[in-house]
C-alpha positions in Angstrom: 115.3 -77.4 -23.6 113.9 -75.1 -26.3 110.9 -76.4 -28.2 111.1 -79.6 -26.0 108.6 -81.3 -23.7 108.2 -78.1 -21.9 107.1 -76.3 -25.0 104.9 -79.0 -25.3 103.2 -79.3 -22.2 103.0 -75.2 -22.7 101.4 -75.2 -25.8 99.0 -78.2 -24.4 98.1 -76.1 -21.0 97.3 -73.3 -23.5 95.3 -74.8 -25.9 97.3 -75.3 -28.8 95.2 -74.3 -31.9 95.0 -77.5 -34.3 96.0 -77.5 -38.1 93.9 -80.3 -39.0 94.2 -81.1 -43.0 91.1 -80.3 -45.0 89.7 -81.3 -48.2 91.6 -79.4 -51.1 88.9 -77.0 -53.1 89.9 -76.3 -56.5 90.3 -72.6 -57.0 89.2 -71.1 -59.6 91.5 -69.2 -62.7 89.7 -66.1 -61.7 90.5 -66.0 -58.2 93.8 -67.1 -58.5 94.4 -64.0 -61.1 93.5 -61.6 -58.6 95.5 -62.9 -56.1 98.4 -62.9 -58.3 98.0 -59.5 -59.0 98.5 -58.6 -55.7 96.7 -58.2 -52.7 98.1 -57.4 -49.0 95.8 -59.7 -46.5 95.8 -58.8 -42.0 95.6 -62.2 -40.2 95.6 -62.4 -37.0 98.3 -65.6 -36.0 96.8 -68.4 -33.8 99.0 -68.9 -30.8 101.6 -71.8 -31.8 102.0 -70.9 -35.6 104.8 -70.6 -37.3 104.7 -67.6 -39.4 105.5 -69.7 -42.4 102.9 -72.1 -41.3 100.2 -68.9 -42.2 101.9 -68.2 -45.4 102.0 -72.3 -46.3 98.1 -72.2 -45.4 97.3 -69.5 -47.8 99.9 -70.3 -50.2 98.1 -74.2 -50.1 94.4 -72.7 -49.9 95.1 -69.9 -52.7 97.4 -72.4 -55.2 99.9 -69.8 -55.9 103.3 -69.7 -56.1 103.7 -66.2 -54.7 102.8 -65.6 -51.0 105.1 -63.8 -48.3 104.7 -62.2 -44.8 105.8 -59.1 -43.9 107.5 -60.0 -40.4 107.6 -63.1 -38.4 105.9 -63.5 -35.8 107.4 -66.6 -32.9 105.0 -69.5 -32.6 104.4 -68.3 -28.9 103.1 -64.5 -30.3 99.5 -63.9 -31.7 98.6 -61.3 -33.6 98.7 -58.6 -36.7 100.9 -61.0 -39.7 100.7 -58.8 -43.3 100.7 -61.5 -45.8 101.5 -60.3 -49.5 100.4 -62.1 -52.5 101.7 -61.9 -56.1 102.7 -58.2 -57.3 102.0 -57.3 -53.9 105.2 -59.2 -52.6 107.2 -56.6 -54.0 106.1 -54.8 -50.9 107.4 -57.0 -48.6 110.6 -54.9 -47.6 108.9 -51.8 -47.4 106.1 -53.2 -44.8 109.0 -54.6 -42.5 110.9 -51.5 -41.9 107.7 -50.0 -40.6 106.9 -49.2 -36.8 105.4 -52.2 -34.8 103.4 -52.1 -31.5 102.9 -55.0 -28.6 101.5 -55.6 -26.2 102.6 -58.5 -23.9 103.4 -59.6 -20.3 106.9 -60.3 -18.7 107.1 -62.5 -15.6 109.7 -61.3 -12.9 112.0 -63.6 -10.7 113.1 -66.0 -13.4 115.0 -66.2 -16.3 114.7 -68.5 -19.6 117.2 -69.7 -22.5 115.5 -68.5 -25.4 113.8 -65.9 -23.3 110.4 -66.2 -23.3 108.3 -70.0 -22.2 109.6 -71.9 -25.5 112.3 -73.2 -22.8 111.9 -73.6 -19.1 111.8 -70.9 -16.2 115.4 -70.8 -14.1 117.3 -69.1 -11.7 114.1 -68.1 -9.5 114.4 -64.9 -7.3 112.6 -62.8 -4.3 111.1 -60.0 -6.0 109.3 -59.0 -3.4 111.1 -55.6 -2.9 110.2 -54.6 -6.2 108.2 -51.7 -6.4 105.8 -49.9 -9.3 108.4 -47.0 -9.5 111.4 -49.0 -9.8 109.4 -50.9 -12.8 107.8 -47.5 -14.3 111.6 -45.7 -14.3 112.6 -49.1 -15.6 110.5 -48.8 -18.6 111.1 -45.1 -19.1 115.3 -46.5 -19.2 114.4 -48.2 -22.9 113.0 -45.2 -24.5 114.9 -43.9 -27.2 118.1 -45.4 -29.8 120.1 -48.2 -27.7 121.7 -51.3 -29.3 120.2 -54.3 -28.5 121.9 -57.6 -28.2 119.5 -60.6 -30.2 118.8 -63.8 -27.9 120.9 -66.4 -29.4 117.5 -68.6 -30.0 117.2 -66.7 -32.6 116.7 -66.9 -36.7 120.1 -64.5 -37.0 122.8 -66.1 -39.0 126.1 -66.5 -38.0 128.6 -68.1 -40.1 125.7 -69.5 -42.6 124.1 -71.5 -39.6 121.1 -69.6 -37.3 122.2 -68.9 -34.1 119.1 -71.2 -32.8 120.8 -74.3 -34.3 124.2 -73.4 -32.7 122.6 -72.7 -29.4 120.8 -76.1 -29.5 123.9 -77.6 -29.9 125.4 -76.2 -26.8 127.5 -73.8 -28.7 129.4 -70.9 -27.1 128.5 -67.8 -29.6 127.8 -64.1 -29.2 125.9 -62.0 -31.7 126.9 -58.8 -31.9 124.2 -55.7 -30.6 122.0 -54.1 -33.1 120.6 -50.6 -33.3 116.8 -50.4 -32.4 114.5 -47.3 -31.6 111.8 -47.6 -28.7 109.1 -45.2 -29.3 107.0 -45.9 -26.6 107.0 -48.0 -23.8 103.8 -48.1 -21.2 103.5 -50.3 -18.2 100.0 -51.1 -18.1 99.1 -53.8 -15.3 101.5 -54.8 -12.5 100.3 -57.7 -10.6 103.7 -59.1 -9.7 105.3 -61.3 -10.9 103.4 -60.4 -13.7 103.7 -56.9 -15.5 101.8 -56.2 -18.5 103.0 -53.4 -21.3 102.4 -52.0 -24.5 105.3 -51.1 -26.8 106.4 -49.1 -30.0 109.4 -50.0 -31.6 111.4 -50.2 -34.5 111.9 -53.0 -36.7 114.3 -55.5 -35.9 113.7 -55.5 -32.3 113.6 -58.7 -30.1 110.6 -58.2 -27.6 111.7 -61.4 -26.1 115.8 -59.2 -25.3 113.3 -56.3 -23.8 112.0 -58.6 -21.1 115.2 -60.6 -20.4 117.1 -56.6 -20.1 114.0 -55.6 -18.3 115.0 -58.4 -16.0 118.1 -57.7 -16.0 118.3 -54.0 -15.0 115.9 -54.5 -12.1 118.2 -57.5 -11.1 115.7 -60.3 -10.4 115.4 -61.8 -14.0 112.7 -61.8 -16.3 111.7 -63.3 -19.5 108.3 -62.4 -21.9 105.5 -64.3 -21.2 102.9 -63.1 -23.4 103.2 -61.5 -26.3 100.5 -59.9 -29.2 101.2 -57.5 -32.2 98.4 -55.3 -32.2 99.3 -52.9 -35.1 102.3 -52.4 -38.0 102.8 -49.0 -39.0 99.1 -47.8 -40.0 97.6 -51.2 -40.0 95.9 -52.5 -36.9 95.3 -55.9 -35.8 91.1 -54.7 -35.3 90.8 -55.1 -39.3 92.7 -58.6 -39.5 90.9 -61.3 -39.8 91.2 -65.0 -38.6 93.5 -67.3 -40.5 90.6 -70.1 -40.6 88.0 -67.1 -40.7 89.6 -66.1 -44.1 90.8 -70.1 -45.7 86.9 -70.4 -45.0 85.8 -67.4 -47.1 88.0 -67.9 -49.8 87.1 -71.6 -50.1 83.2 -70.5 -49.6 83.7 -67.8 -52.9 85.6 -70.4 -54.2 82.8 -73.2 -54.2 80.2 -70.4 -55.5 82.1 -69.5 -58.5 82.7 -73.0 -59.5 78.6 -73.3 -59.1 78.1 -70.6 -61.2 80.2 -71.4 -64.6 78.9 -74.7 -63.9 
């Protein structure tokens, strides 16, 4: 059951990172003018956050209206998150149609609902005449334009309602394929049942439908089990910093400027 006591005892086996509530600092006029006059900020998102629960951290540490992210992220991804604030969020649209790169695992032998380990593994099979060719022409098969049907555990609206509220409800629905570009696609580690990649791709695609096709074309199954943005367009997830690592800063500048016209 998505997001259920399997996700839970995931996210507890992995070491959930905690969003414990802190002392509110008051920011100062200053800092919250330069903010609101835009500025794009890397984070690197903790395993377990929400996108929205970055852009609610900053929005609450910064006390601005304006905040946005330039691509969501699932709660089981880490990784590169552009956050825009103020003028800057006028850049939102452009920043999403840009390139992304991953890299991530995908376990063989088993399928998921939603894909990836949000829900639990199924439909277990031998894999054990699998071999590195079939999985390196396998990945050489996605390069290039395709349409790519979306999981249905997935933000995508259909009828006004996202498909991830249908599916929980047992619904019957099928969203229809979307065009997507692979760039690159690079098998990196194969330690079966685990193989390990790094991929380009175009916006819009669903990492988590690459592992369950993956799967799917080798006929043994497969969903995503890791997964980490490491760069979007030009930016790479080497000059993000830490969504604590930053609160912590800006409340630190925050506390000295208050010192100072004091």
């Amino acid at each position: 059951m998505p997001k259920g006591s399997y996700f839970k005892k995931h996210m507890e086996a992995t070491g959930g990172t905690p969003r414990p509530r802190e002392e509110r600092v008051p920011m100062p006029d200053r800092i919250k003018q330069e903010f609101n006059e835009g500025k794009t900020i890397l984070l690197d998102k903790p395993l377990h956050w929400t996108s929205f629960d970055v852009v609610r951290k900053v929005r609450g540490a910064l006390q601005i209206k304006k905040v946005g992210h330039a691509g969501t992220l699932d709660p089981l991804a880490t990784g590169l998150l552009i956050v825009c604030t103020g003028k800057h969020t006028k850049q939102i649209a452009s920043l999403m149609v840009k390139e992304k790169t991953y890299t991530g695992s995908i376990t063989l032998g088993a399928v998921t609902p939603t894909y990836d380990l949000e829900s639990t593994p199924e439909q277990f099979t031998d894999i054990r005449h699998i071999t590195e060719q079939q999985i390196l022409d396998t990945a050489a098969s996605f390069l290039g334009d395709q349409l790519q049907k979306p999981p249905v555990y997935s933000a995508i609206k259909k009828e006004g309602t996202a498909a991830y509220t249908l599916a929980r409800r047992g619904e019957e629905l099928a969203l229809e394929p979307r065009p997507i570009h692979i760039h690159a696609f690079r098998i990196t580690r194969i330690e079966l049942p685990v193989i390990d990649f790094e991929i380009t791709c175009s916006t819009g695609t669903y990492i988590r439908s690459i592992a369950h096709d993956f799967g799917e074309r080798l006929h043994c199954g497969g969903y995503l089990s890791a997964l980490r943005r490491t760069a979007v367009g030009d930016y790479p997830v080497t000059q993000a910093t830490g969504v604590e690592e930053f609160i912590q800063q800006l409340r630190e500048r925050a506390v000295r400027e208050i010192k100072t016209d004091n």
